[in-house]
C-alpha positions as CSV (number, residue, x, y, z in Angstrom):
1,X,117.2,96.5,131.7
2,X,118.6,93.2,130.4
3,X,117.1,89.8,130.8
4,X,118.9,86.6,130.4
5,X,117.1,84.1,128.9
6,X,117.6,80.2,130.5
7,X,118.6,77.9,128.7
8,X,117.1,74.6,128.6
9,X,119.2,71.4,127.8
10,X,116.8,68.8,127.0
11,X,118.2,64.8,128.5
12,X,117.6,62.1,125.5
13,X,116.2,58.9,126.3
14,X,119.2,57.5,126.4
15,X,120.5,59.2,129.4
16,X,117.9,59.3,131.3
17,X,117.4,55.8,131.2
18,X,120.7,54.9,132.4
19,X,120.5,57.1,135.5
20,X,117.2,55.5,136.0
21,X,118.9,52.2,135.7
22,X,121.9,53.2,137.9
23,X,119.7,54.7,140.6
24,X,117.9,51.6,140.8
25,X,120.8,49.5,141.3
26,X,122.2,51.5,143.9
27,X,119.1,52.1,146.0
28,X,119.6,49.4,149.2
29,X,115.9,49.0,149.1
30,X,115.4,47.5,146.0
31,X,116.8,44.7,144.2
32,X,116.7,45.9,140.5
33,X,117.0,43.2,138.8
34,X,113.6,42.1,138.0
35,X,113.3,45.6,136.5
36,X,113.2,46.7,133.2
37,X,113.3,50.2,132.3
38,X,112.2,51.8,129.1
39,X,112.1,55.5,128.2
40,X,110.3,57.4,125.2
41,X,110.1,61.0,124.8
42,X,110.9,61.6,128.7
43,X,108.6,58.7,129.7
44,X,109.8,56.0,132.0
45,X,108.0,52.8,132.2
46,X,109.1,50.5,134.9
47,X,107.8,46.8,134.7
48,X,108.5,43.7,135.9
49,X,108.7,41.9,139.3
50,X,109.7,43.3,143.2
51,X,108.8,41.5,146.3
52,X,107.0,44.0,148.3
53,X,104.4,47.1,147.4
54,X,107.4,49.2,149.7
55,X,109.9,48.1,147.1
56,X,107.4,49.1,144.6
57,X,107.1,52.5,146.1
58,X,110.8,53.3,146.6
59,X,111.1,52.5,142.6
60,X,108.4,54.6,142.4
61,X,110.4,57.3,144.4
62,X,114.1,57.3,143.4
63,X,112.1,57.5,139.6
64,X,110.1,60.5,140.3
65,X,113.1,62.6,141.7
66,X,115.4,62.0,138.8
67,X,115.8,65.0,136.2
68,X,114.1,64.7,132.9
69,X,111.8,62.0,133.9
70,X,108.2,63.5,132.6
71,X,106.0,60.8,133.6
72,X,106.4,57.5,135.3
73,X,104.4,54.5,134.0
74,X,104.5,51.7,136.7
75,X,103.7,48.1,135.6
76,X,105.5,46.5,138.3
77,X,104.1,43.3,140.0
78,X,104.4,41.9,143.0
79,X,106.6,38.2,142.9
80,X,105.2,35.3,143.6
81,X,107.6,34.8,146.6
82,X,106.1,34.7,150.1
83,X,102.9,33.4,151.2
84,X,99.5,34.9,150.1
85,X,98.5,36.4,153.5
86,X,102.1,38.5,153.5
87,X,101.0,39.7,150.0
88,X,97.4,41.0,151.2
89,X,99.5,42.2,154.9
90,X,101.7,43.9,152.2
91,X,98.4,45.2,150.0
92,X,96.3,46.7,153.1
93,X,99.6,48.7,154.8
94,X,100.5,50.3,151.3
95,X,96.6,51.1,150.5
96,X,96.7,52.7,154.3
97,X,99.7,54.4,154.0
98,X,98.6,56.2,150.3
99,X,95.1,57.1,152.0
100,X,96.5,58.4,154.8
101,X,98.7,60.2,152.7
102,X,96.1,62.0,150.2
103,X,94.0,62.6,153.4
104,X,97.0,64.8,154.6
105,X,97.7,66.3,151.5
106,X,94.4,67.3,150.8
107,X,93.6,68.6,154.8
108,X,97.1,70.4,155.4
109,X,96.7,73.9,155.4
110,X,98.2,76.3,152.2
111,X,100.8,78.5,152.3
């Protein structure tokens, strides 16, 4: 019986930075460019500024999906733009929406 044996092609840095770069600039939810991307051995940092934790997330997102991304290191903040209450309105939906989210994940049944 023969086996085939897969072959891996590693991405470089390089690469996957500028699909990160040109994911971000195409996603209509964000507004990329208050971010800065950085890759090293497979891990992308993201920092910089975004108006809303829901922009934050969708970096988060389009980031995560990409191939050859290992990790994700987030050091995004939220800009200074908009009042101070839509900031905490902002803050206690997204901490909701991540609890309910874990409470899901760790309540849904297995396969």
């Amino acid at each position: 019986m023969a086996t085939t044996a897969a072959i891996v092609q590693m991405r470089t840095d390089d690469e996957i930075r500028n699909d990160v770069v040109h994911e971000l600039r195409w996603d209509p939810k964000l507004g990329s460019k208050d971010i800065a991307v950085d890759v090293k051995d497979g891990v992308v940092t993201l920092s910089g500024f975004v108006s809303s934790f829901w922009q934050r997330r969708a970096a988060e997102k389009t980031v995560k999906r990409l191939r050859g991304c290992e990790a994700l290191r987030m050091t995004l903040e939220l800009s200074s733009s908009g009042s101070e209450q839509t900031r905490r309105s902002h803050a206690m939906r997204f901490t909701n929406w991540t609890n309910t989210r874990a409470y899901r994940a760790r309540t849904s049944p297995q396969p």
